[in-house]
C-alpha positions as CSV (number, residue, x, y, z in Angstrom):
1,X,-5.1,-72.5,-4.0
2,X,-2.0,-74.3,-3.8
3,X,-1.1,-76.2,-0.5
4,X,1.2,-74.9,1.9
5,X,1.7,-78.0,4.1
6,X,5.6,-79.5,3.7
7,X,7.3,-82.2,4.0
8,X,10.9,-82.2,4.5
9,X,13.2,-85.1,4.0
10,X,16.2,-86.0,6.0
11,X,19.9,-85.8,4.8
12,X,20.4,-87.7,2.1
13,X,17.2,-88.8,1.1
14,X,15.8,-87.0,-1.7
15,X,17.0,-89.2,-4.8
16,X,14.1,-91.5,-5.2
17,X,11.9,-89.0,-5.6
18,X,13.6,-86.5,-7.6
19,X,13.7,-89.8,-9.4
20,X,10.0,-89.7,-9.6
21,X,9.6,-92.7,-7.5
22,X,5.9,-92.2,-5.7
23,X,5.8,-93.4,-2.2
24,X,7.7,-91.2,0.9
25,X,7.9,-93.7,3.8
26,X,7.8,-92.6,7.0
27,X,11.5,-92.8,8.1
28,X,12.7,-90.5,4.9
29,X,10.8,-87.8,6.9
30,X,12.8,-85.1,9.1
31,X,9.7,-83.0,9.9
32,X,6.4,-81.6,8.7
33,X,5.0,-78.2,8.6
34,X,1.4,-76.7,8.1
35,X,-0.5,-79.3,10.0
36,X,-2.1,-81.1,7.0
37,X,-4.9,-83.2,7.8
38,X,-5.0,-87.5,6.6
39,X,-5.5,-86.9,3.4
40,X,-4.7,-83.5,2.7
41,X,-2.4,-82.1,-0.5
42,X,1.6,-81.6,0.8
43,X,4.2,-80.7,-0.8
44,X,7.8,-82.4,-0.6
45,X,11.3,-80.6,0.1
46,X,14.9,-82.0,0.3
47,X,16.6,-81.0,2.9
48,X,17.9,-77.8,1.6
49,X,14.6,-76.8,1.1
50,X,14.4,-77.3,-2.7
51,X,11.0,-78.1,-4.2
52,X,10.5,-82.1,-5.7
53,X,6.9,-83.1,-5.6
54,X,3.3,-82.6,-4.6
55,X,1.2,-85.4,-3.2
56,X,-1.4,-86.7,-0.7
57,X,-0.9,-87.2,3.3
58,X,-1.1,-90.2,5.2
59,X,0.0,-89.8,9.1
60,X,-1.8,-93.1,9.3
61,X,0.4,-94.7,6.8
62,X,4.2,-96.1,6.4
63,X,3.8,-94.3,3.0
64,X,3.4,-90.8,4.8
65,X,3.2,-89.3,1.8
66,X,1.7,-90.4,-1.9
67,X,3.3,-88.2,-4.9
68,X,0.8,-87.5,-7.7
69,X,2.9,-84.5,-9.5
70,X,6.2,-83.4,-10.1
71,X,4.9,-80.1,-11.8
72,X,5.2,-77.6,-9.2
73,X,1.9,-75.6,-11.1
74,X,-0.2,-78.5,-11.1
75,X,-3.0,-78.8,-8.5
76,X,-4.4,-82.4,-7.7
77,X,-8.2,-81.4,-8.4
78,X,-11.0,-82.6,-10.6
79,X,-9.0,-81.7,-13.4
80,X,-6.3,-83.4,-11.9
81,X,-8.3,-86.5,-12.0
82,X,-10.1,-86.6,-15.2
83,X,-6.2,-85.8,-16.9
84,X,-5.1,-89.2,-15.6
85,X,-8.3,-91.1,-15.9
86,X,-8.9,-90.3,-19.6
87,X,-5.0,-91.1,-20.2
88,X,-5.2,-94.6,-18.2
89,X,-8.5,-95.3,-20.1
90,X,-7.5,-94.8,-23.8
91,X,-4.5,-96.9,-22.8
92,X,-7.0,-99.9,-22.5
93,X,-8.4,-98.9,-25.7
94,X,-5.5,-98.5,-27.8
95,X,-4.4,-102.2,-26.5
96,X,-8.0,-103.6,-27.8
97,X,-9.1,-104.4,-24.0
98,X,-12.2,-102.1,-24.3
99,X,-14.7,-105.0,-26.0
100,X,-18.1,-104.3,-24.2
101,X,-19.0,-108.3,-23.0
102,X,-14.9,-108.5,-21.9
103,X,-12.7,-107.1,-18.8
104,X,-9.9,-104.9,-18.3
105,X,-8.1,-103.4,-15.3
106,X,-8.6,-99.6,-16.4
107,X,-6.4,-98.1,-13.7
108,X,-3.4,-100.0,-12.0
109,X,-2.4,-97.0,-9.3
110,X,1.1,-96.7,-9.5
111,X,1.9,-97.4,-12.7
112,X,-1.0,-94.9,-14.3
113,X,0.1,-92.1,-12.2
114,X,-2.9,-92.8,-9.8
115,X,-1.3,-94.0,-6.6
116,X,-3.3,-95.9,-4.4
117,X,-6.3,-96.2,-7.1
118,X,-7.4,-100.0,-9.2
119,X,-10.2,-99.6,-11.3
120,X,-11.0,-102.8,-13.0
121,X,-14.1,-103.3,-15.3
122,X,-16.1,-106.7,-15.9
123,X,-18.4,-106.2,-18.9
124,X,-20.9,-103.3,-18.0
125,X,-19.9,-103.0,-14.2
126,X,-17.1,-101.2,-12.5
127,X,-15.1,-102.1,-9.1
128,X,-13.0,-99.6,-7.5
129,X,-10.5,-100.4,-4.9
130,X,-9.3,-97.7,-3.0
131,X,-5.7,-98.3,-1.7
132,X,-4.9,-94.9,-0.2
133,X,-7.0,-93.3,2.6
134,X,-6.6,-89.8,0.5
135,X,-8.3,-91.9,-2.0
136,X,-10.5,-93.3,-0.6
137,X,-11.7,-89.6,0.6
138,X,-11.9,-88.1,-2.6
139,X,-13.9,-91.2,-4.5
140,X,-17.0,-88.6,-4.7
141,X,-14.9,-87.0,-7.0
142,X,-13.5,-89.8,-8.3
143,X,-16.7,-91.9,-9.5
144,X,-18.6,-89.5,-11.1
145,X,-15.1,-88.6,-13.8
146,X,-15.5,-92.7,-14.4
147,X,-18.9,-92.6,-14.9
148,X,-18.9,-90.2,-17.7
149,X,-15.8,-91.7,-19.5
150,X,-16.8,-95.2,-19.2
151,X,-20.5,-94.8,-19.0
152,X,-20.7,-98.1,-17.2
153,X,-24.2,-100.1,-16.0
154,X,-22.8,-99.7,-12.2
155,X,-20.1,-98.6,-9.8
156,X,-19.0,-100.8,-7.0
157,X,-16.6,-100.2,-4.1
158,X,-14.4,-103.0,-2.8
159,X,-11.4,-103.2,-0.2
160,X,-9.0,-105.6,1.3
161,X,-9.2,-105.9,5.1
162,X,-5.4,-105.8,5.3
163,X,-4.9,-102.6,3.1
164,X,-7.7,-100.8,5.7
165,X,-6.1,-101.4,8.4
166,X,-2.8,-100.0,7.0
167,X,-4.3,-97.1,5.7
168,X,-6.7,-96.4,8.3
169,X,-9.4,-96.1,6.2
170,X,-13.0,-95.9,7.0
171,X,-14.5,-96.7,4.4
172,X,-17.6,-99.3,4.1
173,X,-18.0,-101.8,0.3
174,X,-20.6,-101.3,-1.6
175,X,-22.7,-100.0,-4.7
176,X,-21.7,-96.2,-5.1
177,X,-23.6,-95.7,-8.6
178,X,-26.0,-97.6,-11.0
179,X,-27.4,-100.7,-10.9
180,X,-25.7,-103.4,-8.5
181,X,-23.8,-106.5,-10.2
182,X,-25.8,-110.0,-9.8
183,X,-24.1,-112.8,-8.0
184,X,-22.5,-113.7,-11.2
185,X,-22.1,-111.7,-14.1
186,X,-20.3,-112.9,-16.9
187,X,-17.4,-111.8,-19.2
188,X,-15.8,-112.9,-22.1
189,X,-12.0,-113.7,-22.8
190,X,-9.9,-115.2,-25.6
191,X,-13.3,-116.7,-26.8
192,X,-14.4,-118.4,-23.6
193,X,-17.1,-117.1,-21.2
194,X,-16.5,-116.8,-17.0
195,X,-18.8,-115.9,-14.7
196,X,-17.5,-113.5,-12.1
197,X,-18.2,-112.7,-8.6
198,X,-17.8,-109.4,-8.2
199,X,-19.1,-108.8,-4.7
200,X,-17.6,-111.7,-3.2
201,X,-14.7,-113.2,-5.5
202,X,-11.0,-113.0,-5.2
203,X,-9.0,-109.8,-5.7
204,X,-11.8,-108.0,-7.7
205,X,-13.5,-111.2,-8.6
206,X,-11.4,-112.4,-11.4
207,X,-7.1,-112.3,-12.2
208,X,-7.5,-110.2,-14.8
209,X,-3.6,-110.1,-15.0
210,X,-2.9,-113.4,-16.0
211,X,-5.2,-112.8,-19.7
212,X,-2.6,-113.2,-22.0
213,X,-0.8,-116.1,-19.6
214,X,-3.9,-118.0,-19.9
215,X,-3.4,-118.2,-23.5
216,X,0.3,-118.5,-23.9
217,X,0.3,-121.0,-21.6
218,X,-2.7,-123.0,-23.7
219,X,0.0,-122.7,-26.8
220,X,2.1,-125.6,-24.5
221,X,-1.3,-128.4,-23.5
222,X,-1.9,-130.2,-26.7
223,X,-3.0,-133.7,-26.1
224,X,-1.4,-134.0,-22.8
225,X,-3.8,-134.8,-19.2
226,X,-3.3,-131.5,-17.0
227,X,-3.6,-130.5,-13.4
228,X,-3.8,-126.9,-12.6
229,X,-3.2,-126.3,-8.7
230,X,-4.7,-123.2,-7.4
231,X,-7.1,-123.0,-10.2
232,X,-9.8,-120.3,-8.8
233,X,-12.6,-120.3,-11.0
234,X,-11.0,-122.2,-14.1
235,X,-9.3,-119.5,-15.7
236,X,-6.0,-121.8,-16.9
237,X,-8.3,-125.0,-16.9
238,X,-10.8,-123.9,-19.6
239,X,-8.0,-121.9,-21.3
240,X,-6.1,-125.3,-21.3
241,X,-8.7,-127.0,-23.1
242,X,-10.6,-124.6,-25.2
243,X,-7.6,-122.9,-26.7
244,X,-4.8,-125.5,-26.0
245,X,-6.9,-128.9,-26.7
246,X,-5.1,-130.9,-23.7
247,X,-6.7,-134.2,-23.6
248,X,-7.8,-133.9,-20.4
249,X,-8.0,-131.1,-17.3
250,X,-7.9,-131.2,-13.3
251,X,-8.4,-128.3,-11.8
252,X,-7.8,-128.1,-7.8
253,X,-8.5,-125.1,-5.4
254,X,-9.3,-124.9,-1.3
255,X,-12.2,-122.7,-2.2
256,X,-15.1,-124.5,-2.6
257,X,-17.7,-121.4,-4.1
258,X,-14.5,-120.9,-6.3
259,X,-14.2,-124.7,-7.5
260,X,-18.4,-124.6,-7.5
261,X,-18.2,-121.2,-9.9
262,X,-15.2,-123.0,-12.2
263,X,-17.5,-125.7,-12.5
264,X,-20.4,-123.8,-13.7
265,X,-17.9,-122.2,-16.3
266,X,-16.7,-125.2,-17.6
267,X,-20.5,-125.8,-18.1
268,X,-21.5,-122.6,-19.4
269,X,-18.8,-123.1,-22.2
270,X,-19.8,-127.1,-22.9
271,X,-17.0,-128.0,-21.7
272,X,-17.0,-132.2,-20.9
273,X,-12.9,-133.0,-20.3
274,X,-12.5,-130.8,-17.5
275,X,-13.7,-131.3,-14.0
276,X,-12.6,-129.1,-10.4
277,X,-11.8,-130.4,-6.8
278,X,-11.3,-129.3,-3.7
279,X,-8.5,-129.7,-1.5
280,X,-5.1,-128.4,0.0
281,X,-2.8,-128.1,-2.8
282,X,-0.1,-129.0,-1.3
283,X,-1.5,-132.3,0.7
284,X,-3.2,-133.0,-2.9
285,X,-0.4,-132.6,-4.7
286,X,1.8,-135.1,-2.1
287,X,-1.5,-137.7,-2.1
288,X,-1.3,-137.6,-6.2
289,X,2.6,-138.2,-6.1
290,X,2.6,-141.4,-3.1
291,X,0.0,-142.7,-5.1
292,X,2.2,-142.7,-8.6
293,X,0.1,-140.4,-10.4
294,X,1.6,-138.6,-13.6
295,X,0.4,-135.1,-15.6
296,X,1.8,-134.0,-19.3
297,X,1.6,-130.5,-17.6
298,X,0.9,-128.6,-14.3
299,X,-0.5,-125.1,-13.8
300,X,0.7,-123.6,-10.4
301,X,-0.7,-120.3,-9.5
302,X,-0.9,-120.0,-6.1
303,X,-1.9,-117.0,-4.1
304,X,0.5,-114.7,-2.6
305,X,3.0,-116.3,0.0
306,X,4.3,-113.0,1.4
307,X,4.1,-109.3,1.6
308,X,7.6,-108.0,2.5
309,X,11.0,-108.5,2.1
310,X,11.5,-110.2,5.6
311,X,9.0,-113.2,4.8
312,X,10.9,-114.2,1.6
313,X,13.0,-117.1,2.8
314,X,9.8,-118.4,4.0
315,X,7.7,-117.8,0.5
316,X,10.8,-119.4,-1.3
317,X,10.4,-122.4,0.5
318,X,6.5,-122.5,0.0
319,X,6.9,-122.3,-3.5
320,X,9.9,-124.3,-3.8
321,X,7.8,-127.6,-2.0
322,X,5.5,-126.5,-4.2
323,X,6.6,-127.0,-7.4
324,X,9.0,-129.7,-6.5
325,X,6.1,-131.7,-6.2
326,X,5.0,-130.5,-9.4
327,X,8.0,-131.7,-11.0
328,X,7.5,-135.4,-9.3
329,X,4.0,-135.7,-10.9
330,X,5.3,-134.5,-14.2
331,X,5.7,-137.6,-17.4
332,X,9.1,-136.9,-19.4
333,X,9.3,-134.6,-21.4
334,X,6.1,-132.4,-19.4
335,X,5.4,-128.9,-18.8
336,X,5.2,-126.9,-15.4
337,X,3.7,-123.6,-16.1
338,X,4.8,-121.8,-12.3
339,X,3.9,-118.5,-11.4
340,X,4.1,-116.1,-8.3
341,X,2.5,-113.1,-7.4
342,X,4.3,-112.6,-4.5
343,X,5.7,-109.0,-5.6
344,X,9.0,-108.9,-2.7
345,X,9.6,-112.4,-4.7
346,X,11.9,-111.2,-7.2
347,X,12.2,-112.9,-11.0
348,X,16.0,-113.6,-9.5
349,X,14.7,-115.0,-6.4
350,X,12.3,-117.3,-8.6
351,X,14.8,-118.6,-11.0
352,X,16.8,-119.8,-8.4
353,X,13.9,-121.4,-6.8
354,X,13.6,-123.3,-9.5
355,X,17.1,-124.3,-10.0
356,X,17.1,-125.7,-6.8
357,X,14.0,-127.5,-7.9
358,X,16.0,-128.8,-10.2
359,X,18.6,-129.9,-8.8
360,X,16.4,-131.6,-5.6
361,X,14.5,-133.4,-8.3
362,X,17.3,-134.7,-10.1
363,X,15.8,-133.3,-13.5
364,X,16.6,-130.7,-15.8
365,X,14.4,-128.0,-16.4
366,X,14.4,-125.6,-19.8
367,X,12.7,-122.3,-19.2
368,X,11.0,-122.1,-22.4
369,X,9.7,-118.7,-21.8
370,X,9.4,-116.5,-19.3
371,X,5.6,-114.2,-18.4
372,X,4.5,-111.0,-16.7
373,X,1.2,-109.3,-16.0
374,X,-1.2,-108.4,-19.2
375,X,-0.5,-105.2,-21.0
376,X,-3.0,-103.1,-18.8
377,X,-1.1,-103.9,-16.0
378,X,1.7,-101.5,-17.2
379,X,5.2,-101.5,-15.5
380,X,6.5,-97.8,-14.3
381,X,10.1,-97.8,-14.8
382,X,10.1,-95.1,-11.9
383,X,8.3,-97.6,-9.5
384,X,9.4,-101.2,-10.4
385,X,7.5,-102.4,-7.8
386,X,4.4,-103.1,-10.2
387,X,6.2,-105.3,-11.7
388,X,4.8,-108.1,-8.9
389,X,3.8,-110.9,-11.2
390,X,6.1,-113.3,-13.0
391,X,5.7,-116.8,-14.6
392,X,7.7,-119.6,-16.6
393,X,6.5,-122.4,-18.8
394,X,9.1,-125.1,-18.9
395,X,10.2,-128.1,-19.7
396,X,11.0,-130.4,-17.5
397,X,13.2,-133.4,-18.9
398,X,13.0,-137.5,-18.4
């Protein structure tokens, strides 16, 4: 039966979503009627009273309201589900990302219609991260539509502490379905094989959105002695000399399980030119420069510096220190390959970032090309928000 709950906009307010833009923050909202529970199915009215959108409650939430449909016939059940699961899946396959020993993010919210749902997989296993309390509620329906599309070994639940709290979730991590990951399991990408913590790792244990960077950015490391800052588990660093032969590789992270895991990796793969520490990046990175050190290339690909709009003077700054230190261990003629997943960081904001780098540094640097997410993070035109991640690989003169 369709919902009666409503929720009506203020004057004035509307656009966005007849735009099909999917999150109703709490100040577009004049009033709401039928009582609908955390969670529950609303639908959303202008002003005037004219029909826009259905979605999912939140009174919890800044994003009061989550829109799934802009059908006014269509319900947000099981069928609801499976409809967008099987279309985000068969996405993954028609881009090739659906090898059985490699990893994919099979469901990136937003952009797949799913708002407030990331499904990655790694190999046989599956981790789903709720990011919506209404979500988060309905993953008994959920798991069981991923389970017969994907047919996976096992099903694990993650979340992020911060996103929780937000929501005001209360939800618990954990195995939902099949047989539980190991500490590491292992994947395959480009050729080279990681081991992944699933339980414990980063994000859902691996940056599954910088697969193609990793190689693009190998195309740039011939022959030359790298340092890749922020380096995780050796994503760039075995990339760097796998696929790009670089002469030699330095991989530095403040985690020491992650730098122990990268290790291993390098291992696993026979790997001899490539070795991790730990330490601050940026104290490392100042050390290596007072002490007159010099790379062919840097990797920077540090974590995420801010959340909203208001800390993004503050981020710039972070990343601008960052790579202008990059730049002073840099030989003539070497590359910095600088990303940010900082999503309120704009590509603008970054560009001009690095100008000032530039002109601080007193060298010029040649954006050689410019990078986003991998293909199965798609980009919603309606919600340009997803488009978080963005890199360079440049040239930074004499």
């Amino acid at each position: 039966m369709p919902t009666t709950a409503e929720v009506i906009l203020k004057p004035r307010k509307a656009s966005p979503f007849f735009g099909r833009h999917p999150w109703v923050l709490d100040t577009a909202i004049a009033r709401v009627t039928g009582g609908p529970a955390d969670g529950a199915e609303v639908n959303l009215l202008s002003d005037k009273g004219q029909w826009i959108a259905r979605g999912l409650f939140n009174s919890r939430s800044r994003i009061r309201v989550r829109l799934l449909t802009w059908a006014a016939d269509e319900a947000i059940d099981g069928a609801f589900w499976r409809r967008r699961l099987e279309a985000a899946i068969a996405l993954r396959r028609q881009l090739g990302y659906d090898h059985p020993a490699g990893a994919a993010r099979l469901v990136f919210s937003e952009s797949d219609g799913l708002s407030g749902l990331i499904v990655d997989r790694f190999a046989g296993h599956l981790v789903v991260q709720p990011t919506a309390l209404a979500v988060a509620r309905r993953l008994d329906e959920i798991v069981p539509i991923l389970v017969d599309l994907v047919r996976p070994v096992g099903v694990a639940v993650r979340t992020e502490p911060g996103t929780v709290r937000l929501e005001g979730m209360d939800l618990e991590a954990g195995q939902v379905w099949g047989k539980p990951p190991e500490d590491v399991e292992f994947i395959e990408e480009h050729g080279i094989r990681y081991g992944v913590q699933m339980r414990d790792g980063q994000k859902t244990g691996f940056y599954l959105d910088q697969r193609e960077n990793r190689r693009a950015a190998a195309g740039y490391l011939h022959g030359r002695r790298v340092l890749d800052v922020c380096c995780y588990t050796g994503g760039f660093s075995l990339a760097a000399s796998i696929l790009g032969g670089a002469k030699e590789v330095i991989g530095l992270d403040t985690s020491k399980p992650a730098v122990a895991l990268a290790q291993a990796n390098a291992q696993l793969n026979g790997v001899a030119n490539v070795h991790f520490e730990t330490g601050d990046c940026f104290r490392s990175l100042q050390q290596r420069v007072e002490a007159g050190e010099r790379f062919g290339a840097v990797i920077l690909d540090p974590p995420k510096f801010v959340r909203g709009r208001h800390g993004v003077p503050d981020a710039l700054r972070a990343y601008h220190r960052l790579n202008h230190l990059a730049a002073d261990l840099l030989e003539p003629d070497g590359m910095l390959v600088s990303c940010s997943c900082s999503g309120s960081v704009t590509r603008e904001d970054f560009a001009s970032m690095l100008f000032g780098v530039a002109v601080k540094s007193r060298r010029d640097i040649q954006i050689l090309e410019q990078r986003a997410a991998a293909p199965d993070h798609p980009v919603l035109l309606t919600f340009p928000e997803g488009a978080y991640l963005k890199g360079v690989a440049a040239r930074v003169d004499a």
